[in-house]
N, CA, C and O atoms as a printed pandas DataFrame, in Angstrom:
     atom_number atom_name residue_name chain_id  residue_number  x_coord  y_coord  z_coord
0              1         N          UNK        A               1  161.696   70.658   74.682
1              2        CA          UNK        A               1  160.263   70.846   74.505
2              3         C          UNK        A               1  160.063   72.103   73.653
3              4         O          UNK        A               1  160.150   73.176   74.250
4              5         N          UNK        A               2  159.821   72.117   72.414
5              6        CA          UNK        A               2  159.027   73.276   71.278
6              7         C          UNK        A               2  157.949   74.177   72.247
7              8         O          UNK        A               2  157.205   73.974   73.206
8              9         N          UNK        A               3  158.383   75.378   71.306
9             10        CA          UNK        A               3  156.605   76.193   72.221
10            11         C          UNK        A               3  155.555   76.185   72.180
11            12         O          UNK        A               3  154.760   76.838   72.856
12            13         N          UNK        A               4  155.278   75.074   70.976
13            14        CA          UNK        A               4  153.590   74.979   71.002
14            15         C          UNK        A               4  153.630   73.648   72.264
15            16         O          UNK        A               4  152.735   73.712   73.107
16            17         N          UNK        A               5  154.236   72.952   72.333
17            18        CA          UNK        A               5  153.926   71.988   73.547
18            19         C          UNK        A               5  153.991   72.355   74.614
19            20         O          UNK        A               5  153.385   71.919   75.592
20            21         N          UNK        A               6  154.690   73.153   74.559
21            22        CA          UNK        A               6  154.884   74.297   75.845
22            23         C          UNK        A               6  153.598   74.989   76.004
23            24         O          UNK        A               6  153.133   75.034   77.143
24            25         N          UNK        A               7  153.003   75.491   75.115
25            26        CA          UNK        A               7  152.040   76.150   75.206
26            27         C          UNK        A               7  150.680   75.370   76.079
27            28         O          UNK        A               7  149.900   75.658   76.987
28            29         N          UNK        A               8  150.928   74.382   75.293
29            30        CA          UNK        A               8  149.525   73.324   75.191
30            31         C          UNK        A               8  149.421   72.599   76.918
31            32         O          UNK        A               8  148.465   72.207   77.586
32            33         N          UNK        A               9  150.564   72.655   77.119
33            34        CA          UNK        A               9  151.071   72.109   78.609
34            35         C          UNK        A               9  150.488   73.133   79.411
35            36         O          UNK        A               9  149.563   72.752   80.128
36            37         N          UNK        A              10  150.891   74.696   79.486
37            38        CA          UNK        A              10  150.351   75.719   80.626
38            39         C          UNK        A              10  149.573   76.261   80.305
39            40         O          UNK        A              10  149.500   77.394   80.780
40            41         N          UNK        A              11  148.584   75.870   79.393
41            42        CA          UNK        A              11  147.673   76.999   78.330
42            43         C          UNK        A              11  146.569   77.327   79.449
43            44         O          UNK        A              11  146.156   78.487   79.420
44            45         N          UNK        A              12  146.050   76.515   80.394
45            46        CA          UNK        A              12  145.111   76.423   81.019
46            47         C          UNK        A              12  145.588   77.446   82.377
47            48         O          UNK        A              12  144.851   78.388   82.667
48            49         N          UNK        A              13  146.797   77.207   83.140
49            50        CA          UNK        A              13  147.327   77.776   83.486
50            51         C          UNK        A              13  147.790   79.430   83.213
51            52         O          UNK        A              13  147.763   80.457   83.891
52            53         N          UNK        A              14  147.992   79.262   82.570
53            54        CA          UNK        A              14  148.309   80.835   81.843
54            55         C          UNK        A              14  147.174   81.094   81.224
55            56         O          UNK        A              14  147.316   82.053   80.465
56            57         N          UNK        A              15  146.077   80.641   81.220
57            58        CA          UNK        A              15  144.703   81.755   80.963
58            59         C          UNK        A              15  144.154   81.894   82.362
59            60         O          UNK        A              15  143.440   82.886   82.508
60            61         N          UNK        A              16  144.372   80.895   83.750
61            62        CA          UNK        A              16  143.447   81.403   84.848
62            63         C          UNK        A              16  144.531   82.027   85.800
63            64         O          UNK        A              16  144.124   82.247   86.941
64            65         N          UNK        A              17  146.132   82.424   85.472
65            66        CA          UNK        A              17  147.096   83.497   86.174
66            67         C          UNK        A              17  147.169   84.302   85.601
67            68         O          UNK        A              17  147.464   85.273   86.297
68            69         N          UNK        A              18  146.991   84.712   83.864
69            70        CA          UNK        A              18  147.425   86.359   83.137
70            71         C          UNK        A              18  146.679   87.218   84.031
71            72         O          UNK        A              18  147.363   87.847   84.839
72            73         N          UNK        A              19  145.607   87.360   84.059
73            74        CA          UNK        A              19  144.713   88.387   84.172
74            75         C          UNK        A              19  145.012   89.114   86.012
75            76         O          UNK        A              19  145.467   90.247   86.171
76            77         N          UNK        A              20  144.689   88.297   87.047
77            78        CA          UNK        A              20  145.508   88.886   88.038
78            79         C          UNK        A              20  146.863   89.261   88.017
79            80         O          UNK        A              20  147.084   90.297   88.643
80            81         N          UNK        A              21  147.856   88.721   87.474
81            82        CA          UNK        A              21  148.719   89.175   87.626
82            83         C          UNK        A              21  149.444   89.899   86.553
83            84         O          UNK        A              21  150.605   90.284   86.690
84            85         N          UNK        A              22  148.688   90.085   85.412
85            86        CA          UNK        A              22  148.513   91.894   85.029
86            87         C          UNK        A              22  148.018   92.825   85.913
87            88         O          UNK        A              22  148.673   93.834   86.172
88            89         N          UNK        A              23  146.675   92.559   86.532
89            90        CA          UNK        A              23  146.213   93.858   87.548
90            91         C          UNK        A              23  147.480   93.963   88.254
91            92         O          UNK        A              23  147.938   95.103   88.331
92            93         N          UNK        A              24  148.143   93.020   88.786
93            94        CA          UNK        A              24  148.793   93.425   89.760
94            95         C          UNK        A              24  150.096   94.333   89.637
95            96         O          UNK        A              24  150.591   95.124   90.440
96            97         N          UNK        A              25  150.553   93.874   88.112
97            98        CA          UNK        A              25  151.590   94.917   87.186
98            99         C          UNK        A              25  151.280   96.616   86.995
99           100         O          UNK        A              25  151.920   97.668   86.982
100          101         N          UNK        A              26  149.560   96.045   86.827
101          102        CA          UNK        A              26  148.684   97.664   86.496
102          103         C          UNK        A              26  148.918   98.339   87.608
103          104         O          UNK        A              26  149.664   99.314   87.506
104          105         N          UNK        A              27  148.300   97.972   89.061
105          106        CA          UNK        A              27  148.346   98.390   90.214
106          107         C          UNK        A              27  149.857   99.013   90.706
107          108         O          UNK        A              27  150.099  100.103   91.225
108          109         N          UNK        A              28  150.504   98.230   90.448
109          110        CA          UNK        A              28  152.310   98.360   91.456
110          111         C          UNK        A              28  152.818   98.871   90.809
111          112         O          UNK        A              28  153.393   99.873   91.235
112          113         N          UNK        A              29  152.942   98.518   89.347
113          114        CA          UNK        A              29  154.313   98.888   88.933
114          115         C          UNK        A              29  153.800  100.131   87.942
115          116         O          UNK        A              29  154.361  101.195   88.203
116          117         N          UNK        A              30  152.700  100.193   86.703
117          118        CA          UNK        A              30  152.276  100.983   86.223
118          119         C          UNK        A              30  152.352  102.831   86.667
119          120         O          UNK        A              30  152.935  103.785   86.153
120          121         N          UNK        A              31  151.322  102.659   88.021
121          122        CA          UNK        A              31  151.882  104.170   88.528
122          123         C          UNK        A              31  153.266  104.902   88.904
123          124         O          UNK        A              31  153.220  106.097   89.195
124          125         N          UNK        A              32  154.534  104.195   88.904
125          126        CA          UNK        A              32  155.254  104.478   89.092
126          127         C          UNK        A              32  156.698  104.859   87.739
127          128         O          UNK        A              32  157.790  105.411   87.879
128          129         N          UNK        A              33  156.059  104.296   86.598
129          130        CA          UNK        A              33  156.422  104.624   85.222
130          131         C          UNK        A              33  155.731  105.489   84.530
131          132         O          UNK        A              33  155.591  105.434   83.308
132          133         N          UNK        A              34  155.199  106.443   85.357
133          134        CA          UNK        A              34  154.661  108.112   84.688
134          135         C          UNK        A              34  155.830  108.772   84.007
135          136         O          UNK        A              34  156.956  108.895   84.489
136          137         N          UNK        A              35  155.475  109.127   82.982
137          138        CA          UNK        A              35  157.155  110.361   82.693
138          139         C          UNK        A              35  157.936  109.682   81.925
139          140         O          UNK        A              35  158.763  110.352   81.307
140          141         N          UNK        A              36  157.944  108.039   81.690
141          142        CA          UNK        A              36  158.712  107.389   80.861
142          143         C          UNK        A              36  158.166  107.308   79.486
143          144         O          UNK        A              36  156.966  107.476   79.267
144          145         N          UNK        A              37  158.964  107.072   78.630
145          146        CA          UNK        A              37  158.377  107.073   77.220
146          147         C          UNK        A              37  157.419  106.030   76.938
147          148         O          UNK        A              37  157.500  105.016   77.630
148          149         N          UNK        A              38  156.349  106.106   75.873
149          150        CA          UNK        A              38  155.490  105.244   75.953
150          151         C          UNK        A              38  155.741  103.775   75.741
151          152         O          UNK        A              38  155.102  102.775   76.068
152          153         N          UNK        A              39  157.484  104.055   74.741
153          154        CA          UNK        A              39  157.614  102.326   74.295
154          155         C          UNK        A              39  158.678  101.584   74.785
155          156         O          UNK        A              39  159.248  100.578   74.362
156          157         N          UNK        A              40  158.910  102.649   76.274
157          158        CA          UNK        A              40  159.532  101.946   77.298
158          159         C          UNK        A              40  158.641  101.133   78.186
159          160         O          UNK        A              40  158.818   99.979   78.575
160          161         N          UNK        A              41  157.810  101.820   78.394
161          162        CA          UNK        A              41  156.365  101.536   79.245
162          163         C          UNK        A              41  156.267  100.069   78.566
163          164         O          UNK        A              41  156.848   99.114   79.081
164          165         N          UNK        A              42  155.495   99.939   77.374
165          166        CA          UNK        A              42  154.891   99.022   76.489
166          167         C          UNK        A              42  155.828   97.593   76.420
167          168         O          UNK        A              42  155.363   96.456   76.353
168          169         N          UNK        A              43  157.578   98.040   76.461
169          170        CA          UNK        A              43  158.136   96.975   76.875
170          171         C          UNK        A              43  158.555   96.458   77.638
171          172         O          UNK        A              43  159.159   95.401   77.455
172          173         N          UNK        A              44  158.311   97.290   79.376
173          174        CA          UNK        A              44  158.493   96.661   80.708
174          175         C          UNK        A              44  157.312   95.693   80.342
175          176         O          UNK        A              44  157.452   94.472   80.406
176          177         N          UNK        A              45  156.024   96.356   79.915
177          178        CA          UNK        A              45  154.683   95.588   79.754
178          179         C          UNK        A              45  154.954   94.027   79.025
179          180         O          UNK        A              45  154.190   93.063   79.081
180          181         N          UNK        A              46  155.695   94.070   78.639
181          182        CA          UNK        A              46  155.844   92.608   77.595
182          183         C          UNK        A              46  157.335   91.752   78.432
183          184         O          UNK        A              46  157.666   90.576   78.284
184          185         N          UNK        A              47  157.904   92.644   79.164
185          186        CA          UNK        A              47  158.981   91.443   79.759
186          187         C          UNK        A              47  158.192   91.252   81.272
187          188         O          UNK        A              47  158.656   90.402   82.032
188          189         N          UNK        A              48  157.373   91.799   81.568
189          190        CA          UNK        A              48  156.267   91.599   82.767
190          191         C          UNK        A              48  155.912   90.169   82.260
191          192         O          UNK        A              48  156.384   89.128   82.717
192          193         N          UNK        A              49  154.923   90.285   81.151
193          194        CA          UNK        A              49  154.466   88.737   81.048
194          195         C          UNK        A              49  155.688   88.187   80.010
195          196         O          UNK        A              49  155.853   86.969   80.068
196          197         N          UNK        A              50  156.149   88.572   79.515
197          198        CA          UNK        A              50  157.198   86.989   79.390
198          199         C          UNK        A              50  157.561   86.502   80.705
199          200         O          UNK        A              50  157.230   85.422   81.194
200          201         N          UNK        A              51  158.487   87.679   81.384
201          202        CA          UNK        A              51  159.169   87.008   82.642
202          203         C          UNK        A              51  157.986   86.794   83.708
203          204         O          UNK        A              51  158.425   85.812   84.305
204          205         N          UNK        A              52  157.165   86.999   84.117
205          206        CA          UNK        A              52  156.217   86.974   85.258
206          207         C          UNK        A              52  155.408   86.074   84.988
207          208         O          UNK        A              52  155.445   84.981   85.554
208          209         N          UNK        A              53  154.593   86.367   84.130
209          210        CA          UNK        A              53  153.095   85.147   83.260
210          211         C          UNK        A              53  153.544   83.933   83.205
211          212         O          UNK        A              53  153.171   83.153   84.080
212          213         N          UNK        A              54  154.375   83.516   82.256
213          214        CA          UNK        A              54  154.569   82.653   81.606
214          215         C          UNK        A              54  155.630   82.162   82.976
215          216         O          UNK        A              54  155.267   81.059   83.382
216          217         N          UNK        A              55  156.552   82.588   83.580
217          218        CA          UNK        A              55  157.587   81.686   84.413
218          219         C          UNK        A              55  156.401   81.255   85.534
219          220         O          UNK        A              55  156.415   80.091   85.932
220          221         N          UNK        A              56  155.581   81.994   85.943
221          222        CA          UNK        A              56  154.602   81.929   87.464
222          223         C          UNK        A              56  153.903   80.707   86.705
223          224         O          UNK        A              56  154.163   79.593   87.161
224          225         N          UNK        A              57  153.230   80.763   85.839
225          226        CA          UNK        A              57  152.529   79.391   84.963
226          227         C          UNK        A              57  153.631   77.821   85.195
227          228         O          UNK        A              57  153.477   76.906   86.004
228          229         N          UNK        A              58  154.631   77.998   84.217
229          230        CA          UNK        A              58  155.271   77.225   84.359
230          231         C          UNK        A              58  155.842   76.677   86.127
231          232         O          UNK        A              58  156.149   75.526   86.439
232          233         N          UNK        A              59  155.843   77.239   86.547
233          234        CA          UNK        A              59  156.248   76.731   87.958
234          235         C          UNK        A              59  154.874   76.305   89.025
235          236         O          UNK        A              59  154.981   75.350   89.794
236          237         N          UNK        A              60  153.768   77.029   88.962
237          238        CA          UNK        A              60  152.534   76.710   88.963
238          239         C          UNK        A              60  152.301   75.189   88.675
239          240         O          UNK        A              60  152.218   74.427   89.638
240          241         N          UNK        A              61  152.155   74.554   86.986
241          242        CA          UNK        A              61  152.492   73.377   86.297
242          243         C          UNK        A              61  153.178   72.922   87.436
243          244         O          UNK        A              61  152.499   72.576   88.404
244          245         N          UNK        A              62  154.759   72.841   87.511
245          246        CA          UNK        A              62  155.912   71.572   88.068
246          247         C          UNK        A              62  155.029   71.568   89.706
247          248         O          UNK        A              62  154.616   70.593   90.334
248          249         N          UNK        A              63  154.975   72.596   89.949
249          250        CA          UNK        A              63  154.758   72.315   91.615
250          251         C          UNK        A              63  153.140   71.671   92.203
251          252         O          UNK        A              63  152.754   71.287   93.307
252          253         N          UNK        A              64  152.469   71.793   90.826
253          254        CA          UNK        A              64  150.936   71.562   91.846
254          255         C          UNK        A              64  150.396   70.826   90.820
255          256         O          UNK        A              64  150.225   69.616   90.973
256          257         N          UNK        A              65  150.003   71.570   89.446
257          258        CA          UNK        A              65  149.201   70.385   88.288
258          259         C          UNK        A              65  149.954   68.818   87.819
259          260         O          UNK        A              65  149.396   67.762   87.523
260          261         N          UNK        A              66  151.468   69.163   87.890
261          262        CA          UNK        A              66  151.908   67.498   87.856
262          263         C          UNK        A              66  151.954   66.542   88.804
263          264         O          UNK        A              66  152.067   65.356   88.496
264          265         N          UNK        A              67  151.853   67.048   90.333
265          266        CA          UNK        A              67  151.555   66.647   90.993
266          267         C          UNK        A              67  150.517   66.164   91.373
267          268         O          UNK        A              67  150.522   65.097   91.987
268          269         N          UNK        A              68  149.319   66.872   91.083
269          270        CA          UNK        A              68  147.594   66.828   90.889
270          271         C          UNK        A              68  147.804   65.433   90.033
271          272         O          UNK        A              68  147.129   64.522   90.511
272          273         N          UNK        A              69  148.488   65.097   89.018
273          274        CA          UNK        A              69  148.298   64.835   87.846
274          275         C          UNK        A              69  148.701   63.032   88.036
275          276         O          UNK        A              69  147.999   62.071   87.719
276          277         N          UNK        A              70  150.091   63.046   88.672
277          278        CA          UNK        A              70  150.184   62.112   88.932
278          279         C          UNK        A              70  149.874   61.279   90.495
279          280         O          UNK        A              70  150.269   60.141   90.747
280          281         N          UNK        A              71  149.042   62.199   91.469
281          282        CA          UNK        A              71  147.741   61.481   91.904
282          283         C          UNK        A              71  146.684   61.010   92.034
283          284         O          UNK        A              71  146.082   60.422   92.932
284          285         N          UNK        A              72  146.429   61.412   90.739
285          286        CA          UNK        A              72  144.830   61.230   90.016
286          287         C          UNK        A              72  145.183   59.889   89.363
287          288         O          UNK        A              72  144.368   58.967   89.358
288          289         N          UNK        A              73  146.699   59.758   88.678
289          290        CA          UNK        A              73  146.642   58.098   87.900
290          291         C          UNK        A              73  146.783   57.467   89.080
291          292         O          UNK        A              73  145.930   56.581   89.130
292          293         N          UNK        A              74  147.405   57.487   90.001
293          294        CA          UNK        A              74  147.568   56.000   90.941
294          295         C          UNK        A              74  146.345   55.961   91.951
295          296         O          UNK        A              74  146.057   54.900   92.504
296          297         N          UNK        A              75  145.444   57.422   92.250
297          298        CA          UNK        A              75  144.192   56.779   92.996
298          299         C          UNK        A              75  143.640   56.007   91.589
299          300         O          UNK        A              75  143.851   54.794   91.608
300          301         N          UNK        A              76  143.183   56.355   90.764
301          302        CA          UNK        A              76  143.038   55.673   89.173
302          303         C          UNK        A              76  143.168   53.931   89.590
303          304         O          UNK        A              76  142.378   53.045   89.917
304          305         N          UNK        A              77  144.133   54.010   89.441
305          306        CA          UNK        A              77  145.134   52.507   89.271
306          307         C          UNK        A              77  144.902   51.960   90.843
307          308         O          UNK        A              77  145.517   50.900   90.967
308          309         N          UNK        A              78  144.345   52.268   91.846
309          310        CA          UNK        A              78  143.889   51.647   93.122
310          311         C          UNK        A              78  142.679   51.594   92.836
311          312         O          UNK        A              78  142.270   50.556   93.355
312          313         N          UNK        A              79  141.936   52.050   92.366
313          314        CA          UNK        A              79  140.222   51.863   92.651
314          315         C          UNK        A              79  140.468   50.889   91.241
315          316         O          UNK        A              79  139.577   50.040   91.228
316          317         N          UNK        A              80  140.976   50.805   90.585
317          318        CA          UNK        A              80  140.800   49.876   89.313
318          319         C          UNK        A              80  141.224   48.642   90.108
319          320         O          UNK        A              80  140.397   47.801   90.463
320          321         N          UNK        A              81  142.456   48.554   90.366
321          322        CA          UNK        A              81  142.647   47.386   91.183
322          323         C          UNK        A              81  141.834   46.314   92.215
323          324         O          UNK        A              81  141.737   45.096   92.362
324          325         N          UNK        A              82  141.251   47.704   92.906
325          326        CA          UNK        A              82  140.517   47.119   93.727
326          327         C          UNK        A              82  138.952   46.910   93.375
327          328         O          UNK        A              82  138.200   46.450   94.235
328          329         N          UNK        A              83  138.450   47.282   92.002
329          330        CA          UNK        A              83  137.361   46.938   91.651
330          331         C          UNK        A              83  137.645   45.479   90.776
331          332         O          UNK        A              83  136.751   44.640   90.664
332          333         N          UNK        A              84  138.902   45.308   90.221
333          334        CA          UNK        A              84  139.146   44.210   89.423
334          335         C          UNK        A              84  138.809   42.965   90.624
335          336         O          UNK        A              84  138.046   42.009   90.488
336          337         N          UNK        A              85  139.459   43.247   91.556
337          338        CA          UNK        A              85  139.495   41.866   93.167
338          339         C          UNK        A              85  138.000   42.078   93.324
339          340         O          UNK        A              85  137.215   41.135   93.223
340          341         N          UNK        A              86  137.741   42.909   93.489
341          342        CA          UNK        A              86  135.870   42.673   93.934
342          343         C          UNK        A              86  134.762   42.367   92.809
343          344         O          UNK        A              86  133.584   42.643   93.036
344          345         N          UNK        A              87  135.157   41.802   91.609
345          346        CA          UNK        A              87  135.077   41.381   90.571
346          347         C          UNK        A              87  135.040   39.754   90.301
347          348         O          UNK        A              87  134.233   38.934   89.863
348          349         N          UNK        A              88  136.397   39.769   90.823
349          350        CA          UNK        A              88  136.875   38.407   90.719
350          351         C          UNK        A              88  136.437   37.620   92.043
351          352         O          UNK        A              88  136.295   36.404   92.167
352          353         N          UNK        A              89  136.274   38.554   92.931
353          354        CA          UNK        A              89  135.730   37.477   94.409
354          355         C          UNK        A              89  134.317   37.149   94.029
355          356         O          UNK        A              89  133.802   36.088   94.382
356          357         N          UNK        A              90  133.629   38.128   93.249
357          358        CA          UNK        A              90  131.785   38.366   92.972
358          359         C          UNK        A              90  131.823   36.911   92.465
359          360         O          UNK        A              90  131.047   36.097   92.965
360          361         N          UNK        A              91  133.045   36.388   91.096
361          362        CA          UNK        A              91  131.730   35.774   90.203
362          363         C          UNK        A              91  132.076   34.480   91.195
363          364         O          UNK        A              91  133.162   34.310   91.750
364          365         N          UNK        A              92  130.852   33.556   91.300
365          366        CA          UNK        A              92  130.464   32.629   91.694
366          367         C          UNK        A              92  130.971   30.965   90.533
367          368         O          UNK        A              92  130.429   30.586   89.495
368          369         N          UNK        A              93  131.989   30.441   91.178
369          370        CA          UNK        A              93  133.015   28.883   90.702
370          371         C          UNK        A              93  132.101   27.876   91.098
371          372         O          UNK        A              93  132.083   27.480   92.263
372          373         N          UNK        A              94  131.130   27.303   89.986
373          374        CA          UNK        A              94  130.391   26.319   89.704
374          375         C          UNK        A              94  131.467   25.349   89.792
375          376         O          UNK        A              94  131.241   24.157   89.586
């Protein structure tokens, strides 16, 4: 899978998890990297969300939205079913 499909797959995901779980980087881990250089700082900051954002998204996705995803087609595919039979019992055999 390429990273724009990748993208396009958790995009939704990874815009409603970045933002808490930056605060939560800001909060925990931030105060405790006083005294370090700034572009050490700046790149814990960027393997935070590579490794944190983006893996919590992606696992987010496998465990709950594909799941969501493929219960939404088969209630789908039961109410279709069962509107097709209550369809076919309706019309009236002259």
């Amino acid at each position: 899978m390429n990273f724009q499909v990748l993208d396009g797959v958790i995009s939704y995901i990874l815009y409603s998890w970045h933002l808490p779980l930056l605060g939560a980087f800001m909060r925990n881990i931030v105060p405790s990297l006083n005294g370090l250089p700034i572009y050490l700082t700046w790149s814990l900051f960027w393997v935070w969300i590579a490794g944190m954002v983006v893996s919590f998204s992606l696992v987010i996705y496998h465990l709950v939205e594909r799941p969501g995803m493929r219960l939404s087609d088969w209630l789908r595919s039961r109410v279709g079913a069962q509107r097709r039979q209550e369809q076919a019992a309706a019309v009236p055999l002259y």
